[in-house]
ZAMI-314401 format. One line per 3 residues: number of its first residue (from 1); their letters; for each residue x, y, z of C-alpha. Coordinates in nm, 3 decimals, m for minus. Layout:
NUM	a	X/Y/Z ~ ...
end
This chain:
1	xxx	2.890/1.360/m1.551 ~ 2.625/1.451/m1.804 ~ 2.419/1.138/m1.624
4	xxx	2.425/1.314/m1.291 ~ 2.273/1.650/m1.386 ~ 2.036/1.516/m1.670
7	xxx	1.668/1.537/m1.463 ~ 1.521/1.242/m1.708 ~ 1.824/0.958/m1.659
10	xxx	1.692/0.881/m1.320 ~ 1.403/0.735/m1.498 ~ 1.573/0.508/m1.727
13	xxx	1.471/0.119/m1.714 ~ 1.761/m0.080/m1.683 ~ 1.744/m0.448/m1.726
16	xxx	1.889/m0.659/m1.415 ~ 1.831/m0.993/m1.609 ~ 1.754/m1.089/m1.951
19	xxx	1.496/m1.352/m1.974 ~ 1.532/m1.370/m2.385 ~ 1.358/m1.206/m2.676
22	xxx	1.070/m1.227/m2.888 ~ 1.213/m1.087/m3.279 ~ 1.435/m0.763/m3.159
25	xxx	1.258/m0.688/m2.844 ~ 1.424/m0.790/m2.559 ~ 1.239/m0.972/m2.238
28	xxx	1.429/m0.852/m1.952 ~ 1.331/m0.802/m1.537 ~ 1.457/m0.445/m1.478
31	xxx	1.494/m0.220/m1.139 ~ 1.139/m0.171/m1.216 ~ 0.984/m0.530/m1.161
34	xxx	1.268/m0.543/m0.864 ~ 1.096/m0.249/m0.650 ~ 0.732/m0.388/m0.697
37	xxx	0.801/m0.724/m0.621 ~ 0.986/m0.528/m0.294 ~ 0.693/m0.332/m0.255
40	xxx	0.447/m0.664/m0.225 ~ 0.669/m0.811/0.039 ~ 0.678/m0.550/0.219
43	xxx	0.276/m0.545/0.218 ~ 0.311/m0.887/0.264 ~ 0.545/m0.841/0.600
46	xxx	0.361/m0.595/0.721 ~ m0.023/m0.725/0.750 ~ 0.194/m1.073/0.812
49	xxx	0.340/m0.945/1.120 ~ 0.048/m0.713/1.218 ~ m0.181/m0.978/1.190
52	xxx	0.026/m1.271/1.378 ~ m0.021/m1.150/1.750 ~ m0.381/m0.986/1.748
55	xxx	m0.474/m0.831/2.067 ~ m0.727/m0.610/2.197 ~ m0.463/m0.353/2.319
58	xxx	m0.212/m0.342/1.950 ~ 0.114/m0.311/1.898 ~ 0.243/m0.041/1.673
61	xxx	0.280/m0.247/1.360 ~ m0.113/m0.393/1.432 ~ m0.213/m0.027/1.465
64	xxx	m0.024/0.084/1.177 ~ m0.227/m0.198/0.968 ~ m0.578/m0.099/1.137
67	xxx	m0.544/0.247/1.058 ~ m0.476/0.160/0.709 ~ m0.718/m0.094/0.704
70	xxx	m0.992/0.161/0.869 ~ m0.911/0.415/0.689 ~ m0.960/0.217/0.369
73	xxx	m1.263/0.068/0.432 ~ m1.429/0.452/0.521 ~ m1.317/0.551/0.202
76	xxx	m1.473/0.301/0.009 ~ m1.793/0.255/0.218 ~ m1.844/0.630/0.172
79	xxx	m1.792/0.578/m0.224 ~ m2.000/0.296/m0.238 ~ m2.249/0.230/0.013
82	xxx	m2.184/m0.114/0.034 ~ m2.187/m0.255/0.344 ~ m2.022/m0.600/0.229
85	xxx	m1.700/m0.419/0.138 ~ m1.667/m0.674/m0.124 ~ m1.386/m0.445/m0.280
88	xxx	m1.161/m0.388/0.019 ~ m0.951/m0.615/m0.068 ~ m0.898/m0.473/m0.394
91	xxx	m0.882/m0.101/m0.325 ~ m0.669/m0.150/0.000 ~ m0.404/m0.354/m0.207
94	xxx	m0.419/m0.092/m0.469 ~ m0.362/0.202/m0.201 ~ m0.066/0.029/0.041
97	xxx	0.099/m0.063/m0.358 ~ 0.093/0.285/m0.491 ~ 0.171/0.427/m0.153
100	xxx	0.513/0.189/m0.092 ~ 0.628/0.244/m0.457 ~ 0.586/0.628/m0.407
103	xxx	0.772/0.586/m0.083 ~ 1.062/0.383/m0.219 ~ 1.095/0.640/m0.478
106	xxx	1.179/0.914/m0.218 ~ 1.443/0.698/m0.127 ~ 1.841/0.847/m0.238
109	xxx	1.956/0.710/m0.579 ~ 1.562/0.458/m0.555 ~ 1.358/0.409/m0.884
112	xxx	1.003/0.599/m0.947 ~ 0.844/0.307/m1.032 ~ 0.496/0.537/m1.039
115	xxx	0.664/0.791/m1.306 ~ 0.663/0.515/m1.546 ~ 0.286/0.609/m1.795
118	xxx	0.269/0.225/m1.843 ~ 0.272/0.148/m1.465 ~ m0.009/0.341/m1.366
121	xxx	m0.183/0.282/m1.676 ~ m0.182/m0.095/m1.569 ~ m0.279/m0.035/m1.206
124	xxx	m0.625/0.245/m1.369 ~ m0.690/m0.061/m1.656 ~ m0.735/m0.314/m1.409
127	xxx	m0.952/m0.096/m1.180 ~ m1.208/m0.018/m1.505 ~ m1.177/m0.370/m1.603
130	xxx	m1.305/m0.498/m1.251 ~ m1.542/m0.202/m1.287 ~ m1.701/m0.347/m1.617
133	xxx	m1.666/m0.712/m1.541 ~ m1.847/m0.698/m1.243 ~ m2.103/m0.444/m1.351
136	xxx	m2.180/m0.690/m1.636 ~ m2.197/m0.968/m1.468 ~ m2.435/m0.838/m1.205
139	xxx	m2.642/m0.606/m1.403 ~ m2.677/m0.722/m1.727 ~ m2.778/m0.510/m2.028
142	xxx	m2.893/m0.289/m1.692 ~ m2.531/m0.185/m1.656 ~ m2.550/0.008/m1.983
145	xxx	m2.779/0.271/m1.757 ~ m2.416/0.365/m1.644 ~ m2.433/0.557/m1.972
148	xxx	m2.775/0.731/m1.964 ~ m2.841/1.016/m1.718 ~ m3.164/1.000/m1.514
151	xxx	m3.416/1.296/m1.595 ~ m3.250/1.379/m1.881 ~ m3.527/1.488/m2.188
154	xxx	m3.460/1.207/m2.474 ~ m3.425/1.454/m2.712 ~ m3.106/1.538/m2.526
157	xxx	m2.964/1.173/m2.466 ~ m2.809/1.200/m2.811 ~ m2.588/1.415/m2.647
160	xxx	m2.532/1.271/m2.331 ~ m2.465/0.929/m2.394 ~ m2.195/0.998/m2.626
163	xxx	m2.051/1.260/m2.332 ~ m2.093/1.015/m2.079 ~ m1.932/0.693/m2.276
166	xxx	m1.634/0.932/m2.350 ~ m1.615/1.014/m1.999 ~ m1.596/0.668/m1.887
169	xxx	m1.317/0.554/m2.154 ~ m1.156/0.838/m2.036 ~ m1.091/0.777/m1.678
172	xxx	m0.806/0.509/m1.722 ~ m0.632/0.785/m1.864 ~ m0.705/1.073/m1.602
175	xxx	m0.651/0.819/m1.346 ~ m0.300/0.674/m1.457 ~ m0.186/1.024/m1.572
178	xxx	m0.236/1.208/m1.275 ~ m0.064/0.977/m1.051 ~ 0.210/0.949/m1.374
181	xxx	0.267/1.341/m1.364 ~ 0.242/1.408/m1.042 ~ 0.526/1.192/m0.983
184	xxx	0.754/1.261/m1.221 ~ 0.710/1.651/m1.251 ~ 0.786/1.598/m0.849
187	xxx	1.118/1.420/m0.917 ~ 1.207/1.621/m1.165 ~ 1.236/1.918/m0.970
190	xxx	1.374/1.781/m0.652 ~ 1.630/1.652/m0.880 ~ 1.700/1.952/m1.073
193	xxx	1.709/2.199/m0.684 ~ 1.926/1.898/m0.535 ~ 2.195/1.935/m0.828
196	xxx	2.189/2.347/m0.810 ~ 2.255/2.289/m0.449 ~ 2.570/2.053/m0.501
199	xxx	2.703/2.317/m0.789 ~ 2.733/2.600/m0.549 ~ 2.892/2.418/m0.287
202	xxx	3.191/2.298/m0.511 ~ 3.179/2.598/m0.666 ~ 3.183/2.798/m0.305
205	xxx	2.970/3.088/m0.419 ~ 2.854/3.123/m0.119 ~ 2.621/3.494/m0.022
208	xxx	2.343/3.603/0.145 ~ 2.122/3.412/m0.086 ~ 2.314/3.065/m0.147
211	xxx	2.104/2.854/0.136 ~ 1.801/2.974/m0.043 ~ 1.823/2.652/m0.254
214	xxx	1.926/2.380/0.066 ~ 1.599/2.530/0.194 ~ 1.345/2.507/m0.110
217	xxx	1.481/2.132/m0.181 ~ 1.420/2.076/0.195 ~ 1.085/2.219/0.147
220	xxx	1.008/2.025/m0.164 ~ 1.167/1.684/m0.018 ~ 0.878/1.751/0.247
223	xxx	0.637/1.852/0.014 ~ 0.695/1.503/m0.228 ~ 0.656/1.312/0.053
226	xxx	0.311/1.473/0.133 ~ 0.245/1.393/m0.279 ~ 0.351/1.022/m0.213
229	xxx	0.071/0.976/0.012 ~ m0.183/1.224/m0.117 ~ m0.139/1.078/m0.454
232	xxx	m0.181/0.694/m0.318 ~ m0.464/0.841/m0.157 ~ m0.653/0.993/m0.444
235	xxx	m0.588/0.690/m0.665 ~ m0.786/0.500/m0.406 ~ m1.087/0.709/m0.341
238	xxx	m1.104/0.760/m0.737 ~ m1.089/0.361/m0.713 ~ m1.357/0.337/m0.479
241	xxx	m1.610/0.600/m0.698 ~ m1.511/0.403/m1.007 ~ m1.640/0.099/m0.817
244	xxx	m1.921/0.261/m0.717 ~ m2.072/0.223/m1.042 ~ m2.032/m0.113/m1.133
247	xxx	m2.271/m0.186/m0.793 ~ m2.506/0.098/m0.870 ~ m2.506/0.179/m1.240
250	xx	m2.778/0.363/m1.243 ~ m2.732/0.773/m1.166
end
């Protein structure tokens, strides 16, 4: 019982199939790893099955996928400038991921896979990481201009550089914790509304005011869903402005 109204316990990892240990850490593939490798086939099915029967008049699933795929590519060409789209495949993966795992989440009794820090943490490291690679290997030392503002005195680049290398170390962290919070904090009180809901109904207090909380869970089931998408959304376009700078370093 103390499970089923606890708010935090519908985050809990638990392992599906222990794969061993290294010392007293266990290796195990947990609920977690189970929903994103569901996620990535259903990705997978979806551009499979979109892309299969191309015509110039599209089904719904092929205009499902080019609206995604359109969509995508605006964001990033409007980050970036670049007409090769060289990172569409990487920011349109990144989006349809985040935005499937935030959907399977609003699923009854479904895992959160994007409350988990460490998740979304992985997802913004390997978007700075591409971000740095790249830049480096196009650029050069040149992609150290990232760090120094144009028209800035020199007198005053002891204090901007310093800003401006702190602001890019920091943007794994904005970007994994904003998707991270947004998530959970969501979750959390859908869960917490949904349980006050299922009290009063077994406890038959019912008044004037008792639907009040069917209604705001209603409300804030609608509203999650909106934050499933928005958030998928803003993890992309961040994406794409984070990319932005490894093909123009300079500001």
């Amino acid at each position: 019982m103390a499970a089923s109204i606890d708010p935090i316990h519908q985050f809990e990892l638990k392992p599906l199939v222990s794969l061993g240990h290294i010392g007293n850490q266990e290796i195990a593939f947990t609920q977690s790893a189970l929903y994103m490798f569901a996620a990535v086939g259903v990705i997978a099915f979806i551009t499979i099955v979109a892309t299969a029967g191309r015509s110039v008049v599209p089904g719904r699933m092929q205009a499902l996928a080019e609206v995604f795929y359109e969509f995508i590519a605006d964001t990033l060409h409007q980050a970036t400038g670049d007409k090769e789209q060289r990172f569409l495949p990487l920011v349109f993966s990144l989006f349809m991921f985040v935005l499937i795992l935030n959907l399977f989440g609003m699923i009854p009794y479904a895992f959160a896979v994007t409350s988990h820090l460490i998740i979304t943490f992985g997802l913004a490291f390997l978007v700075i990481s591409t971000v740095v690679i790249y830049g480096v290997m196009k650029h050069g030392s040149h992609f150290l201009g990232l760090f120094i503002p144009a028209g800035v005195p020199k007198p005053l680049l002891l204090i901007m550089v310093p800003i401006e290398i702190v602001s890019f170390i920091s943007r794994p962290i904005s970007l994994s914790v904003r998707l991270f919070a947004n998530i959970l904090a969501g979750h959390i009180a859908l869960k917490i509304f949904a349980f006050f809901v299922a009290q009063l109904l077994l406890a038959g207090a019912w008044s004037i005011l008792s639907p009040l909380p069917l209604f705001l869970t209603i409300a804030l089931t609608a509203l999650e869903f909106l934050v499933a998408a928005l958030q998928a959304y803003v993890f992309a376009t961040l994406t794409a402005v984070y990319l932005a700078d490894a093909l123009h370093p300079g500001h």
